[in-house]
N, C-alpha and C positions, 0 to 999 in steps of 0.2 A: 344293864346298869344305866339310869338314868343321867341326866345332868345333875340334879337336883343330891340324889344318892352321891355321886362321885366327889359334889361339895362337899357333902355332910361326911367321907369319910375320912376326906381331906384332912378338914380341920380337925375333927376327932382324932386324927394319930398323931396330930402335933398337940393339941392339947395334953398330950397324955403322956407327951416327953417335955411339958412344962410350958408352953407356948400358950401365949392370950391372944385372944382375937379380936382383930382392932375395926369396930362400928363407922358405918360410914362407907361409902364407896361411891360419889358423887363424879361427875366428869369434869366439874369445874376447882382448881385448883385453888389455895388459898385468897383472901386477898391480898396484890402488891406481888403475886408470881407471876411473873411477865409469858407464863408457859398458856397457851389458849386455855388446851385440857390436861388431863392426868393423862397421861402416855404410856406408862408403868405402874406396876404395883409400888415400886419404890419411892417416885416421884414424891410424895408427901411426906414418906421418910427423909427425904435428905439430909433436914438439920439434925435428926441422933445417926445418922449414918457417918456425921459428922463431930459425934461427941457429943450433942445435946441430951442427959437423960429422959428418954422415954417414960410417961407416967405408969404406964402399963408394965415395965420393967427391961430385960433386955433378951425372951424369947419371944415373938408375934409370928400371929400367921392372919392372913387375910383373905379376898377373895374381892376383888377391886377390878370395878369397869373401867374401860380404857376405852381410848381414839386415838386412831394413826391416821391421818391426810395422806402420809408417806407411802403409804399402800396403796393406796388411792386407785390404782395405773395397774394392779397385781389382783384385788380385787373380781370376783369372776373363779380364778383357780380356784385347786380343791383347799388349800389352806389359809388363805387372805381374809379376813373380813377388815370393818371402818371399826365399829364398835364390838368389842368381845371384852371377855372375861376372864384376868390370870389370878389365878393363885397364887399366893406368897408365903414365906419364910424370910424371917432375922432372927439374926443373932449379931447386937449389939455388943461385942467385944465378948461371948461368951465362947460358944464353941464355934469352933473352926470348920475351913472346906472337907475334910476327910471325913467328921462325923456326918456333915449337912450329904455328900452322897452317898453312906452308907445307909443313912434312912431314907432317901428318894430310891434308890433301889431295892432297898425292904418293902417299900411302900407300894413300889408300881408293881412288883412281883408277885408278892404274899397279901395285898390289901387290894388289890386290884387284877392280877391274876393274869399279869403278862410274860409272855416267855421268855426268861433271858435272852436267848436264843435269836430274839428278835429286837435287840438293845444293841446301840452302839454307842460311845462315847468320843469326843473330841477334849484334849484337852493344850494349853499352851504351849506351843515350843521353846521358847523363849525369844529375847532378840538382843539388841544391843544396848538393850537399858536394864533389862534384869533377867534373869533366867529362866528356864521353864517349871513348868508347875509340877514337881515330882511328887511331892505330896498328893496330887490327885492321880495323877498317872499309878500310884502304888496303889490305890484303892482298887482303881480300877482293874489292875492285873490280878490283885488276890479275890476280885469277885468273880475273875473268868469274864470281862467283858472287853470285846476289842475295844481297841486305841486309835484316834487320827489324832498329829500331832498337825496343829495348826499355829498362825502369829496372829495375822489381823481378826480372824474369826473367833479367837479364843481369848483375845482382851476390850473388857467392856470398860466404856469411859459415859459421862453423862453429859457430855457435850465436849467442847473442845477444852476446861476444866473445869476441875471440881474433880471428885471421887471416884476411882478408879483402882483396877484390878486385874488377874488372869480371869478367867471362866472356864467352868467346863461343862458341855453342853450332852443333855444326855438327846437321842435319837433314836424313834421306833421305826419298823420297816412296815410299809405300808403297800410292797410291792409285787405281795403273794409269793408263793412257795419255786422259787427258781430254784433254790440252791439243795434240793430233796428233801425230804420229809418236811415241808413246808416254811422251810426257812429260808432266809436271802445270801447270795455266793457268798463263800468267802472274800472272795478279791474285792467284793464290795463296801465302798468306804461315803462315809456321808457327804465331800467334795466332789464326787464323783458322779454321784446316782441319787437324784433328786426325789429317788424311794421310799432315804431315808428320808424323815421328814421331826424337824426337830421340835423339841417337848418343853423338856423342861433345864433352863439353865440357871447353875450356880455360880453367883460370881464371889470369889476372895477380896475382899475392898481392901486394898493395905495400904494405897496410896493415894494419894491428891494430886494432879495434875495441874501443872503451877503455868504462867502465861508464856514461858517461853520451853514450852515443853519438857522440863524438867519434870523428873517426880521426889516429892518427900511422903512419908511415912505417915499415915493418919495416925491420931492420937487413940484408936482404939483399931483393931483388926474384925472387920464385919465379913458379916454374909451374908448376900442378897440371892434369894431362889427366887425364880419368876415359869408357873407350869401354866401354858397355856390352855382353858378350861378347851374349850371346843375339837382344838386339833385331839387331847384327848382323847374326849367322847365320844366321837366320830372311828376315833382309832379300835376304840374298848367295844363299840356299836358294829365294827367291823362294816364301815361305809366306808366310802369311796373318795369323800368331800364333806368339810365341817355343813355343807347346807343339807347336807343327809341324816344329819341328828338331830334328835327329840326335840332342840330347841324349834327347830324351821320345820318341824312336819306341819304345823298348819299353815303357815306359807307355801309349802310347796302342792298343800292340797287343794289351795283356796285360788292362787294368784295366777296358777292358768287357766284356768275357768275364766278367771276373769279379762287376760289378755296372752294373746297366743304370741309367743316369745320363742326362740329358742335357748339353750340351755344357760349358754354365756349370760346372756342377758336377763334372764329371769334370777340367776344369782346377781349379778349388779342391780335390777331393782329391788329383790326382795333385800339384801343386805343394806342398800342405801333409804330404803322406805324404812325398814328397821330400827338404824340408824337415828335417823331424823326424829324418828317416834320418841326413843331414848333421849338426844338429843334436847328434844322440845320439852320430855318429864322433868329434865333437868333444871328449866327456866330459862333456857334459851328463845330466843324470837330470831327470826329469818331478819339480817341487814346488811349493809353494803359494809362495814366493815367486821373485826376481829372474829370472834366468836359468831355472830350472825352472817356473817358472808361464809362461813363455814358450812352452816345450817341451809344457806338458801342454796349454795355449790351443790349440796345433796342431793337437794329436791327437783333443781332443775337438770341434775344431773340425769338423773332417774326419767323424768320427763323427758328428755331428750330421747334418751331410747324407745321409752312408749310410741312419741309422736312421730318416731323415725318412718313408719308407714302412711301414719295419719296425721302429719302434721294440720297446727291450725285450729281452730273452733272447733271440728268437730272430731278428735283424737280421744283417747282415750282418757278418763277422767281419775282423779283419785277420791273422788265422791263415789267412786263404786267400790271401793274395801270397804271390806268386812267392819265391822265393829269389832267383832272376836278376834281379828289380827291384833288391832289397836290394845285394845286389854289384855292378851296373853301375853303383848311384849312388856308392858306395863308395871303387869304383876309379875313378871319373871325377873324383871331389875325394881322389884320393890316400890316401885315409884305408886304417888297416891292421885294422880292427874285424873280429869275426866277424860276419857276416851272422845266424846262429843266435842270438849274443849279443841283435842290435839287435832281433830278434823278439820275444824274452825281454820285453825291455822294453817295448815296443810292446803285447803281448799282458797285460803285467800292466796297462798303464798304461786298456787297454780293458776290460778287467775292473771297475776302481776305478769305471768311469765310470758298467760298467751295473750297477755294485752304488747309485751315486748317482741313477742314473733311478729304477729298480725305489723306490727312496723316495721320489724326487718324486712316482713316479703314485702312492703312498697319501697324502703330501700333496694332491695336486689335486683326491682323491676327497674331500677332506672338506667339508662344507656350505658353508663360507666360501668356497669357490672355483668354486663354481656361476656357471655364469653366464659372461658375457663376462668376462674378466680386464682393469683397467684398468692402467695404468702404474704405480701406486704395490703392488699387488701380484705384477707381473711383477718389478719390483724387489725385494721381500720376497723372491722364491722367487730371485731371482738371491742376492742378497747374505747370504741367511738359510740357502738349502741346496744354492747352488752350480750351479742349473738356468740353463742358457743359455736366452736367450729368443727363439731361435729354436725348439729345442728343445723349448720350454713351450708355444707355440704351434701348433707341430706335432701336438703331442700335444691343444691342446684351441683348433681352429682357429675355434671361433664368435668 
């Protein structure tokens, strides 16, 4: 089962318990949202998640690209990417958390053909502002699916206020057949054993989170589902790492050919080269601030690691991808870009860089920078001439 398949049956089984699917899935958030990018599927809902009627009505499902910076550092593992793909579900004051995980379990089980057996769920304990989440904890017991009872990991908030709720978070086992007949121990709980690896969470919105951390009651009772596509498919593909599915196989078949990497690193480039691709379809340009210092963070990020061998003029270039990278990410997120254009960019934006190294190493050659480099000088060459300190240390590793 493809990517492509897994979307389409996605939405097809919310459609068909009444659910619209909402057009659009852009990275840049309205205008007057002080947010860079869309971070969640929900993120654009907020104002009906808030009581505003939705025109679409009040079941949607979607399939919305997202950016985390926040990963940024995680990136590399088998579940991190910068740019992916979650799936979504609402229910704007209509049906509640019990139904929303009796059909994510219908769904992963019977539409997608995973083992119960290999399902774990977390759901709220409660704390000293409201109780726990029994209503999901009951579902959960009459479906036969273990239970970890969690606080901080089982209540979602959208910043420090605004809309807020329990959650309950479903997790598959990615950590092969320990526990006999191909399943994971019992004693194994998803706080525990980073095996599990989590999927898809539903949050209960019931409340609003006011500035001095009080909660009051939203004016309607929602539910936000948020299933990450990749870790998915990767899961249903029975890989190892979301860079192991259908999306990235012509990255992973294309980009050591073209530069010899080890494993870590060839996912931090191909995810942040990716990235960037998306990024730029979006209308983005490479700048020193908001949105483009984002965009250029990427590139030179990426570059950094290329150049870690070969720094300098004669490193490895991003004039040697493929075209077919360029376009297959392209047309995967729908975007209508020239590929030639995105290169354009890409290639000046690597220029700028190694026009900025090629200075740093006459900065480094000068007297004062003999020697071990301690902190407060790696930060000078950071903040003063724009040298990453990976970078700086590559170039002067005593």
């Amino acid at each position: 089962m493809n990517t492509d398949h897994v979307v389409r049956t996605f939405v097809d089984y919310f459609r068909e318990r009444g659910h619209r699917r909402i057009t659009g899935s852009t990275l840049l958030p309205p205008p007057g949202d002080p947010v860079l990018f869309t971070t969640s599927g929900m993120h654009p809902l907020t104002p009906y998640l808030e009581g505003r009627p939705h025109p679409l009505g009040d079941r949607l499902v979607n399939a919305q690209r997202c950016l985390r910076t926040t990963d940024l550092d995680e990136v590399g593992d088998p579940t991190h990417l910068t740019v992916f793909e979650m799936l979504g579900t609402w229910s704007l004051g209509d049906y509640e958390g019990p139904q929303s995980l009796r059909w994510g379990y219908e769904l992963l089980t019977e539409g997608f053909g995973v083992d119960p057996r290999m399902m774990h769920a977390t759901v709220f304990g409660g704390d000293d502002r409201t109780g726990p989440d029994t209503a999901s904890l009951e579902v959960w017991d009459e479906l036969g699916v273990p239970v970890e009872l969690t606080v901080e990991d089982n209540w979602w908030s959208n910043g420090p206020t605004g809309p807020c709720g329990p959650d309950s978070e479903i997790f598959l086992w990615t950590g092969g057949g320990t526990g006999g007949e191909g399943v994971p121990p019992r004693s194994s709980t998803p706080s525990q054993d980073d095996r599990w690896v989590e999927m898809w969470n539903h949050v209960t919105m019931r409340y609003r989170k006011l500035d001095d951390g009080s909660l009051v009651p939203l004016p309607q009772r929602n539910v936000d589902t948020g299933l990450g596509l990749e870790r998915l498919v990767s899961t249903l593909q029975g890989k190892s790492s979301v860079f192991e599915s259908d999306v990235f196989e012509p990255w992973r078949l294309l980009v050591p050919g073209l530069w010899p990497l080890d494993e870590t690193s060839l996912r931090l480039v191909c995810d942040h080269l990716r990235s960037a691709v998306v990024v730029i379809g979006d209308g983005v340009r490479p700048g020193n601030t908001g949105r483009g210092y984002v965009l250029r963070r990427l590139v030179r990020r990426l570059l950094t690691v290329l150049w870690r061998e070969q720094p300098g003029t004669h490193g490895p270039s991003l004039g040697d991808l493929p075209e077919i990278l360029l376009r297959h990410t392209l047309d995967h997120f729908r975007q209508d870009m020239d590929p030639v254009d995105v290169r354009v960019i890409l290639l000046d934006e690597e220029q700028r860089f190694r026009r900025l190294l090629e200075r740093g190493q006459r900065v480094l050659a000068q007297p004062r920078f003999r020697g071990p480099l301690d902190e407060e000088r790696l930060r000078y060459l950071h903040d003063t001439h724009g040298l990453p300190r990976d970078l700086v240390l590559s170039l002067r590793p005593e």
